[in-house]
ZARO-194668 format. One record per atom (N, C-alpha, C): x, y, z. Coordinates in steps of 0.2 Angstrom, whole numbers. Example, Ala and Ser with C-alpha at 12.3 -4.5 7.8 and 13.67 -1.06 7.14 Angstrom:
2
+-------+-------+-------+
:     x :     y :     z :
+-------+-------+-------+
:    66 :   -28 :    39 :
:    62 :   -22 :    39 :
:    66 :   -16 :    39 :
:    64 :   -11 :    35 :
:    68 :    -5 :    36 :
:    64 :     0 :    39 :
+-------+-------+-------+
END
This chain:
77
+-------+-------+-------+
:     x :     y :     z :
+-------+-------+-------+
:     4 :    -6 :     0 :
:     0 :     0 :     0 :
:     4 :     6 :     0 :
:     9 :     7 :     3 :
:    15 :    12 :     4 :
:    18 :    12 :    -2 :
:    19 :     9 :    -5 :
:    22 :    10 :   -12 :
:    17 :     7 :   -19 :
:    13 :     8 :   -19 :
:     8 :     5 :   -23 :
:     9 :    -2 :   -27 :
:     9 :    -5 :   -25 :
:    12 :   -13 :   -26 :
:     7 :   -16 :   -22 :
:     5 :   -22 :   -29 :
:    -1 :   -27 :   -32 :
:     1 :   -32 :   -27 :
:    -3 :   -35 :   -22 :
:    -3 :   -43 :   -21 :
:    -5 :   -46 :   -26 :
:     0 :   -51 :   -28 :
:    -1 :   -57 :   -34 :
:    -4 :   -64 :   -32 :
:    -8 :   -66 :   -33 :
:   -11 :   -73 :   -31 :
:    -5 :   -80 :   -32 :
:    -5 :   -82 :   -26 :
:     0 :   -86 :   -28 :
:    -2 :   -94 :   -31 :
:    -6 :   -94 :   -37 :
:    -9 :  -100 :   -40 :
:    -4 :  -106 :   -40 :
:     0 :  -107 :   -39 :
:     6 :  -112 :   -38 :
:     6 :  -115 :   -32 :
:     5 :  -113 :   -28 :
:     6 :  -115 :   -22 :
:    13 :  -114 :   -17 :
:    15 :  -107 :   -20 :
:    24 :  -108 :   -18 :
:    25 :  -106 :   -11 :
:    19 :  -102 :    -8 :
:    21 :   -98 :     0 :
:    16 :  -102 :     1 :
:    17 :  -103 :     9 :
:    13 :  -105 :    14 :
:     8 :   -97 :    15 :
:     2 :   -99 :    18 :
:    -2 :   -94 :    21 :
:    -1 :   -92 :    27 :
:     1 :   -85 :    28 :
:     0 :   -81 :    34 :
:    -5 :   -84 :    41 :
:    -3 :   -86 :    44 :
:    -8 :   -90 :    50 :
:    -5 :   -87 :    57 :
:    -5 :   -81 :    60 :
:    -2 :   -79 :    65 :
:    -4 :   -84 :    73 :
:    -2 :   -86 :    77 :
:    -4 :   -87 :    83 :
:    -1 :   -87 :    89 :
:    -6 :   -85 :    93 :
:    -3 :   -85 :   100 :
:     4 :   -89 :   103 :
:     7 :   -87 :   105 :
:    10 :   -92 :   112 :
:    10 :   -89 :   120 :
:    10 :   -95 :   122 :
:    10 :   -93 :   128 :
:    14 :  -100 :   134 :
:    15 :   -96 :   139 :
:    20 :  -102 :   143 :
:    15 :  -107 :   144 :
:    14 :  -113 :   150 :
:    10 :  -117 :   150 :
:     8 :  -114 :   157 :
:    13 :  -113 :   160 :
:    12 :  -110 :   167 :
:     7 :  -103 :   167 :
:     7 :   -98 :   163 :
:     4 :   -94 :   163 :
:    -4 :   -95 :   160 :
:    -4 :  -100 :   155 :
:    -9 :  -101 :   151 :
:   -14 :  -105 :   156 :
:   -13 :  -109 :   160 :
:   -14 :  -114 :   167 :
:   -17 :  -108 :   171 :
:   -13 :  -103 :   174 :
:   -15 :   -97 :   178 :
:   -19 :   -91 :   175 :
:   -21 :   -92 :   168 :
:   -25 :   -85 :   167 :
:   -30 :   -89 :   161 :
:   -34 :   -92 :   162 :
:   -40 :   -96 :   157 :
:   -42 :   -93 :   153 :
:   -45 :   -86 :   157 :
:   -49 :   -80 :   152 :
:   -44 :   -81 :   147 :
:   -37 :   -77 :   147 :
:   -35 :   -75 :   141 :
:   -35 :   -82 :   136 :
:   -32 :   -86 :   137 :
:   -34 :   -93 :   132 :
:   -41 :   -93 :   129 :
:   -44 :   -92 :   131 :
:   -53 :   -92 :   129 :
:   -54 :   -86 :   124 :
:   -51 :   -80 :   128 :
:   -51 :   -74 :   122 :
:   -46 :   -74 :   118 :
:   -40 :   -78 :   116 :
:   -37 :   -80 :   111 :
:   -40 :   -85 :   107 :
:   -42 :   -90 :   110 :
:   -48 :   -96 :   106 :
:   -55 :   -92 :   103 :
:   -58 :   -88 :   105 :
:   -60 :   -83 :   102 :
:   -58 :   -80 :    95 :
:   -50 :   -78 :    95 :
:   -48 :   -73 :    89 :
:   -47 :   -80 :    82 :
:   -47 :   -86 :    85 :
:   -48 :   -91 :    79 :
:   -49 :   -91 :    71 :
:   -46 :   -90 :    66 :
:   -49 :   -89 :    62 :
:   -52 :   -84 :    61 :
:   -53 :   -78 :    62 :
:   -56 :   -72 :    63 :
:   -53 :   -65 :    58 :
:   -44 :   -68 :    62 :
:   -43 :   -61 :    57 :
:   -42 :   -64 :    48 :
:   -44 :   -59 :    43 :
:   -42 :   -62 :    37 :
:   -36 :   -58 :    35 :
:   -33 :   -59 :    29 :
:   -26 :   -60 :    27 :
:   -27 :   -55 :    24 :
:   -30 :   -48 :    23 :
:   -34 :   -43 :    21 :
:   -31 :   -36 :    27 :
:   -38 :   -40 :    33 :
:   -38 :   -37 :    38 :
:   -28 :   -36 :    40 :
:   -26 :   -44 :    42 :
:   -19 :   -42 :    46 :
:   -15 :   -37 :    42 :
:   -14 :   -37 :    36 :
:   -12 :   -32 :    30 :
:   -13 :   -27 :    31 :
:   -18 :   -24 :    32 :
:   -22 :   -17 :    34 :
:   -18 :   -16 :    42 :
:   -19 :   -21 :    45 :
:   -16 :   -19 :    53 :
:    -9 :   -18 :    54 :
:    -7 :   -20 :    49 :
:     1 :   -22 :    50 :
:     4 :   -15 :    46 :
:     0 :   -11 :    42 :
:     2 :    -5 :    38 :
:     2 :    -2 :    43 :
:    -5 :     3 :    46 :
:    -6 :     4 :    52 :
:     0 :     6 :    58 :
:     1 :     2 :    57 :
:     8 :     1 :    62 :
:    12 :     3 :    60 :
:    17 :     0 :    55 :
:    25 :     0 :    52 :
:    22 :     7 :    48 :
:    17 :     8 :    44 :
:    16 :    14 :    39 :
:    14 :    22 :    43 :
:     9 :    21 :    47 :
:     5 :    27 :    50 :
:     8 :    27 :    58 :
:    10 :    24 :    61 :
:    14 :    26 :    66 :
:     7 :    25 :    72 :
:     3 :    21 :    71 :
:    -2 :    21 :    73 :
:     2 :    13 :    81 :
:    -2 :    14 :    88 :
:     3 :     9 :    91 :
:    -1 :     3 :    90 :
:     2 :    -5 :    90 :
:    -2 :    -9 :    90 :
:    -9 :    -9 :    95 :
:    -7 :    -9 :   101 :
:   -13 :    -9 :   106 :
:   -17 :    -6 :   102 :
:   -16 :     3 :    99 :
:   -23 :     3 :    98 :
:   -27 :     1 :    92 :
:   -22 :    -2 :    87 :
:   -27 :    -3 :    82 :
:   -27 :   -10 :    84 :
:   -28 :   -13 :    89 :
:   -28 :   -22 :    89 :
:   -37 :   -20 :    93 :
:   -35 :   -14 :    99 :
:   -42 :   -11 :   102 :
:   -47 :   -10 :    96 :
:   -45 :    -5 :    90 :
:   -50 :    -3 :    85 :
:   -53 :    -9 :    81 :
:   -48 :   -14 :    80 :
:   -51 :   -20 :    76 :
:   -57 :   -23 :    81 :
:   -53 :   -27 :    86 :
:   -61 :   -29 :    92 :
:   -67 :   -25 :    92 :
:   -65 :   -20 :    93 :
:   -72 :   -13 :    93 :
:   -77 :   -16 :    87 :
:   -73 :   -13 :    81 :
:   -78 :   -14 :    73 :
:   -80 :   -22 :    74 :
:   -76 :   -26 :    76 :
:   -80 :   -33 :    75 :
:   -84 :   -37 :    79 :
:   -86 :   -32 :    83 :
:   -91 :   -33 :    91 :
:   -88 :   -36 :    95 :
+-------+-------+-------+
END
């Protein structure tokens, strides 16, 4: 988007899909459930559109993650 440059379909199959996911210790994840259920939650949720949009946001506009990770939750109830 910063330089106007096309994503290309990769009909070939050559990259893997962008699939971000959590981690977390075991020991932490044991001691705090909520957060794993609201992780389990973000499942499949973000699209590979959306993380691109949020990922400009950040590195491009100077915007902090927090608050565009907050603006996304917001818009998606």
């Amino acid at each position: 988007k910063a330089y106007d440059l096309v994503a290309l379909e990769d009909d070939s199959g050559l990259f893997p899909h962008y699939q971000g996911a959590p981690m977390l210790r075991v020991d932490y994840a044991r001691d705090h459930p909520q957060v794993v259920a609201a992780l389990n939650r973000l499942d499949g949720m973000i699209t590979e559109e959306e993380m691109i949009q949020m990922n400009y946001q950040v590195s491009q506009e100077g915007q902090s993650a927090k608050d565009v990770a907050h603006q996304y939750l917001l818009d998606k109830g």
